[in-house]
C-alpha positions, 0 to 999 in steps of 0.5 A: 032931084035933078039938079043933084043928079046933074051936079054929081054928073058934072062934078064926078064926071064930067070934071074929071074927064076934061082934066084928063083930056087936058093933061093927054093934051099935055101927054101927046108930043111925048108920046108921038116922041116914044117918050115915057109920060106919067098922067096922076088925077087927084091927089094921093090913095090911088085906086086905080092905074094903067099903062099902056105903051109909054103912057102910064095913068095914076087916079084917085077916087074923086080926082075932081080939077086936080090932074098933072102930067109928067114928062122925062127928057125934052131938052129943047125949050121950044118942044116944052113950050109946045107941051106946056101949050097943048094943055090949055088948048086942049081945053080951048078946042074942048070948049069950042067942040062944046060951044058948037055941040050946044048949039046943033047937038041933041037937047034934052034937060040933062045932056043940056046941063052937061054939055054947058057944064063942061063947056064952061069948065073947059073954058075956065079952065083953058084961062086958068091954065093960061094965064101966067101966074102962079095958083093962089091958096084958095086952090086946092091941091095948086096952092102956089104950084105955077099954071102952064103960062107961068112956065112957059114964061119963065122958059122964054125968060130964062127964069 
């Protein structure tokens, strides 16, 4: 019974939760900039959205890893390779905080799983999204989409 508990809390919840804080990642710059950024989590039958200034959030139900972040009117290449950056290592400074919190943070048997859970999806997360390639159809909701590395590549090679 614990073991189901804890898998719906990583997989319903905690999941969801590092992909946005990936896609913010992604929506800062913009939004520090007064530029309009749209965050979508999931799919599509949206059943909950906000705004709150420039920023406007679209989610389904259960978004699970499926996030992207949408910005307008960066014209210089260095500024979307920056925002094209924060992603990733927005999940890479997540997966340190966690590395870190596991080790000097409370223990017990669920917020133990939780926190490694997490970790490790951050981590994975952060070289899935970094390296240059393009996702293959065994991923869900990416199929043949290009992972931040991809394109940041193809801006610095005119691609």
């Amino acid at each position: 019974m614990l073991l189901m508990a804890t898998s719906f809390i990583g997989f319903f919840i905690l999941m969801p939760l590092a992909t946005f804080l990936h896609e913010l990642g992604h929506a800062a710059l913009p939004l520090l900039m007064d530029k309009p950024v749209k965050i979508v989590m999931g799919n599509a039958n949206f059943v909950w959205r906000f705004s709150l200034r420039n920023l406007e959030v679209k989610s389904s139900i259960f978004p699970f890893y499926k996030g992207h972040c949408y910005w307008e009117n960066v014209d210089s290449i260095w500024l979307q390779v920056m925002i094209l950056s924060a992603g990733p290592l927005t999940s890479l400074a997540s997966a340190v905080a966690l590395y870190w919190l596991m080790n000097h943070g409370p223990s017990s048997e669920i917020f133990d799983y939780g926190i490694r859970f997490c970790f490790w999806f951050c981590l994975i997360q952060f070289f899935m999204t970094a390296i240059p390639w393009q996702y293959p159809s065994f991923f869900p909701g990416y199929t043949a989409q290009s992972s931040d590395g991809y394109q940041i590549f193809r801006l610095l090679h005119g691609a």
